[in-house]
N, C-alpha and C positions, 0 to 999 in steps of 0.2 A: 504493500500500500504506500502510494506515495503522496509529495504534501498535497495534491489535490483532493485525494480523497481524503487528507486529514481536515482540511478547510469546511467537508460537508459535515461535521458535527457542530457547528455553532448553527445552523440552521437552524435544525428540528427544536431546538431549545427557543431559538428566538420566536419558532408559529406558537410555543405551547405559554410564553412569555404575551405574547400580543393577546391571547386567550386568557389571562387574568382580569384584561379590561371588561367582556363582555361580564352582564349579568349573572348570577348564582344559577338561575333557572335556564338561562342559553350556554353555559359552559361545559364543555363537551370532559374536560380536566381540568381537575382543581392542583396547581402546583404555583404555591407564592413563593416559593424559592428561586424559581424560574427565572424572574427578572434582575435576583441579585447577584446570580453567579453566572453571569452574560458577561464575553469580552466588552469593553466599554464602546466601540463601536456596534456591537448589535444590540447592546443597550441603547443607547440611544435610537437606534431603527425602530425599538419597541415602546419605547414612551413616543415618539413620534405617534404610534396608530392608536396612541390611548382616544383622541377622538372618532364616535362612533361612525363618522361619514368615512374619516381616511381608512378606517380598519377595512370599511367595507369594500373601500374602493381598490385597495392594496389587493383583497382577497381577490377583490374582482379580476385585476390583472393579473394576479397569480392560476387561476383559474382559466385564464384563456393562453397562457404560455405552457403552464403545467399543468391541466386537467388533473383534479381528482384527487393531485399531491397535500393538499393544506389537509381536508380531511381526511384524506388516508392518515396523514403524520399521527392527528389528533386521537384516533381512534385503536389505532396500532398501541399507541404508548397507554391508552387506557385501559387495553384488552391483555398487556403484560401487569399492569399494577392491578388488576382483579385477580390472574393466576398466583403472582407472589401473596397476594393476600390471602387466598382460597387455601392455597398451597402450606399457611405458616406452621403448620399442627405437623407437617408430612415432611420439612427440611430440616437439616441441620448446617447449613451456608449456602450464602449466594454467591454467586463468578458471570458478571455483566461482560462478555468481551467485547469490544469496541464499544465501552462506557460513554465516551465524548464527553458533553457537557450535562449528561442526564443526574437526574435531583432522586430517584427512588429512594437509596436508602438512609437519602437526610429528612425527607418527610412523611415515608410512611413508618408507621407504627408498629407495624406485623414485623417491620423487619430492624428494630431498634436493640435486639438484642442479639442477631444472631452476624456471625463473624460473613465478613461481605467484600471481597477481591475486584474490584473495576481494573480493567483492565483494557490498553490503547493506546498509540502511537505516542510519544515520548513528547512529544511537544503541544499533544491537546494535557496530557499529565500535568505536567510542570505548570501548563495556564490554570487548570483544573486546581490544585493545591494552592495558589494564588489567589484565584477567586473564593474558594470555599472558607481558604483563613480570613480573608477580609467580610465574607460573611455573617459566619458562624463564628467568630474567633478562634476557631481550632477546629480539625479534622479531627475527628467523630473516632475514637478509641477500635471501637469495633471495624473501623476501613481501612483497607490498604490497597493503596493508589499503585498500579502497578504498570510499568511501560513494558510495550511487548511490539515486536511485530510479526503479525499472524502470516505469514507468505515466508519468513527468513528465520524467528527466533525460533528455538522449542518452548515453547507454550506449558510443558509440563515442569520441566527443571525451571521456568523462571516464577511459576507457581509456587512449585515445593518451597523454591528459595524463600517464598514471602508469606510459607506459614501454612500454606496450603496443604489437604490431607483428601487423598482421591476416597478415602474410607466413609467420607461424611457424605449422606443424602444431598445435592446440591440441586440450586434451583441455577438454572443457569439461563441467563438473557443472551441472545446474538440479533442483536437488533439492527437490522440496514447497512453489515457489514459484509456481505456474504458475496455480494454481486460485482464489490472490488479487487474480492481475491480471484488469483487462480485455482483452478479445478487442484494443483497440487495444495496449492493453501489450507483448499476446502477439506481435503481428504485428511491432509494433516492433521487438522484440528478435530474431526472424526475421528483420526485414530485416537486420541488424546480422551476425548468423548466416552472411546468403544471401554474405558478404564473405571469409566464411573460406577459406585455404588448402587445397586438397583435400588427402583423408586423413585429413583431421583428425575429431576423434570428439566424439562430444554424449550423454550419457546424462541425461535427463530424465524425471520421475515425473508422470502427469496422472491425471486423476479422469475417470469416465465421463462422460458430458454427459446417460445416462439415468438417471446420480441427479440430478445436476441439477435435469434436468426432474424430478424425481418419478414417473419411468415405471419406477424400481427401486429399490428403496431398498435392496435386501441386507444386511437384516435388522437395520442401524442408522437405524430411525427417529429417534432421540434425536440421534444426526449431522446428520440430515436438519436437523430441526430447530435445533439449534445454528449448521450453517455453511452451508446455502443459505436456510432464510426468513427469517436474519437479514441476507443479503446479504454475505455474512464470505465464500461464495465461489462465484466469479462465472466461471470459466470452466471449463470441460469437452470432450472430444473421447470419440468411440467410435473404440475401437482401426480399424476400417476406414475411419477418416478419413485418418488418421495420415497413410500411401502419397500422397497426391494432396498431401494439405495441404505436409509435408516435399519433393516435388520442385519444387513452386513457389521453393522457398529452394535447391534443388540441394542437397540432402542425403538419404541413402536408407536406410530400417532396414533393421537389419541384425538386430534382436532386437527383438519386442516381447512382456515376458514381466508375466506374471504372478503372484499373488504365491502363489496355491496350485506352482507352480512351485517359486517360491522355497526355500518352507514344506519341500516336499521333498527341495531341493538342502543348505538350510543348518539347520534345525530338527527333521528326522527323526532326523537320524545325531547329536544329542545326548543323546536321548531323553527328551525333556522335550514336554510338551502346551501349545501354544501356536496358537492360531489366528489365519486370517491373513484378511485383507478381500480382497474383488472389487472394492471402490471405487475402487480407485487403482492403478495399474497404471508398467510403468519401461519406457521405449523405450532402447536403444541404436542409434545411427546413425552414418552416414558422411558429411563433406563427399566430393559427385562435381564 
């Protein structure tokens, strides 16, 4: 992964930031952390949309360049913070890889006690610990910020190194990193996966491999364009891959959803018009 694909983790933090302004009742996620541990540049982008016309307007043009992407973000990051909560009776640590700039286990509650590894590129890290001290005044006992890169380090000896115990049930997040690695990357970090204690859970976000290929483009050509002919992103699976590819690691879905799904579980009932993409898709699974 290189610094382009490190640059997309202040993103998804700054949509889920601009989503504190709206009302309690239209708020798809609730995370006030969000705003404080923003590079100061996409902080400022986000008190920018604090008025209701600009948020709207912003979404609007984001919506016609990136279809589908704002609420997907929103709904993805809400559909992981119900599984870690659901999940808290069933784990014994959490392992976020390609953490970025995400807030879970400073504001949820479920996971205030249990030992928690973020883990990501060395230089979202080192902002990450910056921002979170000038926050919170200190990084949270129970976390340990960990730099790694998933295509070149081993993933497991840079674990072990920071405390890590593949014995413990782990809840483990791969959020919006999958489609930057290589197919070697991907496997790698599967083998590392195939180690885990059973029980343990895995929720991960992949992109079709028929946009990819260009055999679909769902109706973001300008995607198309930006993140597979520029090579920015290089791996893909079709959802009926998933089953064969996951028990070769002995792990087994248990959800593979969608985000029109989603759209309906968490963005209907606020009632706000927001669309959602077919490109990217969120598995939930089981170590067996």
């Amino acid at each position: 992964m290189g610094k382009a694909a490190t640059s997309t983790a202040i993103m998804p933090m700054a949509v889920v930031a601009v989503e504190q302004y709206f009302p309690n009742t239209q708020r798809v996620i609730d995370d006030a952390l969000a705003p404080r541990i923003l590079p100061l540049r996409a902080m400022m982008f986000a008190r920018v949309l604090r008025p209701r016309w600009v948020r709207d307007w912003i979404i609007g043009l984001s919506e016609k360049s990136n279809p589908g992407i704002w609420g997907g973000l929103l709904c993805r990051k809400r559909y992981i913070d119900e599984k870690a909560v659901t999940d808290r009776n069933e784990i014994e640590a959490v392992v976020n890889l390609g953490a970025g700039f995400d807030t879970r286990p400073y504001r949820l509650p479920a996971l205030a006690n249990l030992p928690v590894w973020e883990a990501d590129q060395r230089e979202n890290i080192e902002t990450k610990k910056k921002l979170l001290r000038k926050a919170l005044g200190t990084i949270p006992a129970n976390v340990r910020l960990v730099p790694v890169d998933f295509d070149s380090d081993n993933l497991a000896s840079t674990l072990v190194a920071r405390g890590y115990r593949a014995d413990k049930r782990t809840f483990f997040v791969w959020e919006a990193v999958m489609q930057y690695l290589t197919e070697g990357g991907v496997k790698a970090t599967f083998e590392w996966l195939a180690s885990a204690t059973p029980s343990s859970r895995l929720v991960f976000t992949y992109v079709r491999k028929d946009f990819l290929e260009g055999r679909a483009l769902y109706g973001w050509e300008s995607g198309y364009k930006r993140f597979v002919a520029t090579k920015f992103w290089l791996f893909g699976m079709q959802p009926d891959g998933w089953p064969v590819f996951l028990k070769e690691y002995s792990w087994r879905i248990i959800e593979d959803v969608g985000y029109d799904q989603l759209a309906e579980r968490y963005i209907r009932p606020t009632g706000r018009e927001l669309a959602f993409t077919s490109v990217e898709r969120i598995v939930y699974a089981e170590k067996v």
